[in-house]
C-alpha positions in Angstrom: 52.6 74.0 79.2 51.1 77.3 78.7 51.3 78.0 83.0 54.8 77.1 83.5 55.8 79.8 80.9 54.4 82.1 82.4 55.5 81.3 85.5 59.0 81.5 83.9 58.7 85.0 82.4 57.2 86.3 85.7 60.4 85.3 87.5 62.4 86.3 85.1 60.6 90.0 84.7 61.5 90.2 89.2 65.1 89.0 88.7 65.7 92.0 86.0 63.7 94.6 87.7 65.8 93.7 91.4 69.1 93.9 89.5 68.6 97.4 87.7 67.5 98.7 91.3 70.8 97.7 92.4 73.0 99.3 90.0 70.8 102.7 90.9 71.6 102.4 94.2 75.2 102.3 93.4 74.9 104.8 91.0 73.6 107.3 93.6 76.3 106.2 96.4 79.1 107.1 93.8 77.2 110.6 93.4 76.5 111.3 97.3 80.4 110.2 98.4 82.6 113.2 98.8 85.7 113.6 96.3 88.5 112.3 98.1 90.9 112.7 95.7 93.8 115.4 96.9 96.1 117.2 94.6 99.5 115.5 95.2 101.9 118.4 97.1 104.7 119.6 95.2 108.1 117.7 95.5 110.5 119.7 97.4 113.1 119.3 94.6 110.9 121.7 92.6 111.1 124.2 95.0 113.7 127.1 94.9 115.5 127.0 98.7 116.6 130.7 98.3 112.2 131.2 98.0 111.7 129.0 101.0 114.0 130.8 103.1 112.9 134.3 102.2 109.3 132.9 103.2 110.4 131.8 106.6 112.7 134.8 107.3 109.6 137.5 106.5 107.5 135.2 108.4 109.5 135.7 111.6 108.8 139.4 114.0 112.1 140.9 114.3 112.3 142.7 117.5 114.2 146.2 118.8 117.5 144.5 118.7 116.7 144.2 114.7 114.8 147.3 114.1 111.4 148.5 114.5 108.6 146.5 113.3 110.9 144.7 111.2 112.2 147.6 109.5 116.2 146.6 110.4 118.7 149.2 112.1 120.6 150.9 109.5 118.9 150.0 106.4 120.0 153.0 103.6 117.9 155.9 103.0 115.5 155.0 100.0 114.7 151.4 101.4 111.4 150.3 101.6 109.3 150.1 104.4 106.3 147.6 105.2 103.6 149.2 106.8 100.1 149.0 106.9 100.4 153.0 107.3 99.7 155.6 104.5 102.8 157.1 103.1 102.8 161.2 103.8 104.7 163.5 101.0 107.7 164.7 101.7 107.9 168.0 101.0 111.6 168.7 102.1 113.4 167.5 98.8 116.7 167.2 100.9 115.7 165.2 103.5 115.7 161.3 103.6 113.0 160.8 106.3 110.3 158.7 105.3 106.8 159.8 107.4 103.3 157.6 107.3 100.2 158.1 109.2 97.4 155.8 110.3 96.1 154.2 114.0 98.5 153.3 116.3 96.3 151.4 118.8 93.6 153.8 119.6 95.0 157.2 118.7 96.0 158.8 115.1 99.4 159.0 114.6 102.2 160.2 112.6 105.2 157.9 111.9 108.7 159.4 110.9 111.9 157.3 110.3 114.8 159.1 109.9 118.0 158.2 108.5 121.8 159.1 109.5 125.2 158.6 108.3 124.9 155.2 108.9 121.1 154.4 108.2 118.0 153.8 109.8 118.5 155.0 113.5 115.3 156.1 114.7 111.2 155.8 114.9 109.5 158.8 116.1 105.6 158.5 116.5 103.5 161.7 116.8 100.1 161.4 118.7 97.9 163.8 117.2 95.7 164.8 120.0 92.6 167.6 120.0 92.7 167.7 124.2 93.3 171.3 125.4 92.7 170.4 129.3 96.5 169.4 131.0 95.0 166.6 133.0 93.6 165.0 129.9 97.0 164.9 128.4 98.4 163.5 131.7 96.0 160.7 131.9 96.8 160.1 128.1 100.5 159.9 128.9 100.2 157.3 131.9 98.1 154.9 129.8 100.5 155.0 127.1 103.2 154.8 129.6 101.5 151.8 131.3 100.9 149.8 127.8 104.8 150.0 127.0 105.5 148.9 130.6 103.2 145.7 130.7 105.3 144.8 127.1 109.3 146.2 128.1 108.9 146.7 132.6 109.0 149.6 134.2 110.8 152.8 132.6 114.6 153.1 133.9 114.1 156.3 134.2 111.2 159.2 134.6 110.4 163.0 135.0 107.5 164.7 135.7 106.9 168.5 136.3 103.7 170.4 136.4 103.0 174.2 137.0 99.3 176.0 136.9 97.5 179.1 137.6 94.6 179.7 140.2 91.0 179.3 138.1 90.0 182.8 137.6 92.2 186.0 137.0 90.9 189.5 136.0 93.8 191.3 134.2 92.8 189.7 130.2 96.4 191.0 129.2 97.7 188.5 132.3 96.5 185.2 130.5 98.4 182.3 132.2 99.0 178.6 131.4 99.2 174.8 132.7 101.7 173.5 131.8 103.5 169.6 132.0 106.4 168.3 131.1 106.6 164.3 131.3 109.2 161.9 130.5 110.2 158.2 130.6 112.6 156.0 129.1 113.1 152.3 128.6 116.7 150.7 127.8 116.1 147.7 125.4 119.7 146.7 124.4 120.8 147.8 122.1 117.6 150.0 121.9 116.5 153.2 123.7 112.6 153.9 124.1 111.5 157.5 125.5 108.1 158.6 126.0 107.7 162.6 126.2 104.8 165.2 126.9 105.6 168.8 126.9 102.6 171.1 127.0 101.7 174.6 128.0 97.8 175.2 128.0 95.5 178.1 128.1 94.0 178.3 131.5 91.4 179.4 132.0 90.4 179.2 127.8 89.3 182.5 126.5 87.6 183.2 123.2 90.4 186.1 122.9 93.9 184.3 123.2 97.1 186.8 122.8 99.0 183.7 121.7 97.0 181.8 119.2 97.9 178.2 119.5 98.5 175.7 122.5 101.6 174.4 123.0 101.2 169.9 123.4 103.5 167.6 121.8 103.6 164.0 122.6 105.9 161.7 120.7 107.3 157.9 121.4 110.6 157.6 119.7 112.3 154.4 119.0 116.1 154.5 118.2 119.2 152.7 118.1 122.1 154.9 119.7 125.0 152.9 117.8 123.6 154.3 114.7 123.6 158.1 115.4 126.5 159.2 113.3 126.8 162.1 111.3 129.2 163.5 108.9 127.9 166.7 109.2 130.7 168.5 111.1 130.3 169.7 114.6 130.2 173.6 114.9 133.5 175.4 116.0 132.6 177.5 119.0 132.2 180.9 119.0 134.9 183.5 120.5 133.1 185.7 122.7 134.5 188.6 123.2 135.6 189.6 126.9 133.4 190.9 129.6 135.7 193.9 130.0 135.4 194.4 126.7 131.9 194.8 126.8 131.3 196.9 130.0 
């Protein structure tokens, strides 16, 4: 009697030891199996329309026949502008330009939007350049001129002028310049895109200039021609007196 109870608690102790090894098994497969479980999304009921279309409308480039950089044509004076460029001070109480700076691309800049009559009417960008040599200018024109080409064709129109003295002169009150003057212009109905260089250089340099400064300015300039109105009234002209009255 005493062998077959043993023989039943021995099976017995196997058939309780095999059954808790499966539950731990299980145990760890629920542990190891990823969360599957998804937050259910909103029901559209809940959402405000007027929200959703604001979201789509801010999500969508408006282009030159909007404004620039989605700043729309004509917007008042005082709006607010969305830029990733740092606002500049203005220091002329009675004007109603807004001016930023920051990179444009590869080259610091100085953004202005001005304001008319009617609104926004115009983006004017100021590359602030260090170059003093007229061929470096040039060269910086063309490639901005060739970037704004590959986007909007070739310009519709261009003009290009350059002057310069010989190397070497030896009267130092005689102190003579390069000088360019480059232009190019783009019609995007209804927006107008220009491109300009004007600079009069040092040539050769000299440690003792009569004038102080170079001359260089290059500035892109975005603008919308149907909103260039003014209240400001035009100027009467001037009577000038006769030429027999003056000889």
């Amino acid at each position: 009697m005493r062998p077959i109870l043993s023989t039943f608690l021995f099976f017995t102790y196997l058939f309780s030891q095999e059954n808790n090894t499966q539950q731990d098994s299980v145990l760890q497969s629920a542990e190891m199996e990823p969360d599957t479980t998804t937050e259910m999304p909103t029901p559209m009921s809940n959402v405000d329309p007027d929200e959703s279309v604001n979201q789509v409308l801010t999500s969508v480039p408006l282009g030159l026949d909007s404004g620039y950089k989605g700043f729309a044509w004509g917007s008042p004076s005082g709006s607010t502008i969305s830029t990733i460029f740092t606002p500049i001070a203005n220091i002329d109480t009675a004007s109603t330009d807004q001016s930023f700076t920051g990179m444009l691309g590869l080259d610091s800049v100085k953004v202005k939007y001005s304001f008319a009559d009617s609104g926004f009417w115009k983006a004017e960008i100021d590359f602030l350049i260090d170059e003093n040599e007229v061929e470096r200018l040039i060269s910086i024109f063309r490639r901005l001129e060739k970037n704004i080409s590959q986007v909007y064709g070739a310009p519709r129109t261009t003009k290009q002028q350059e002057s310069g003295p010989s190397n070497t002169y030896s009267d130092i009150f005689d102190q003579k310049y390069s000088t360019a003057f480059y232009r190019s212009k783009w019609n995007i109905a209804p927006a107008v895109v220009e491109l300009y260089l004007n600079a009069s250089i040092l040539h050769p340099l000299t440690d003792l200039p009569i004038f102080s400064d170079n001359h260089k300015v290059l500035k892109l300039v975005y603008y919308n021609p149907d909103y260039m109105h003014s209240s400001q009234p035009v100027p009467e002209p001037e009577n000038l007196p006769s030429i027999f009255d003056i000889y």
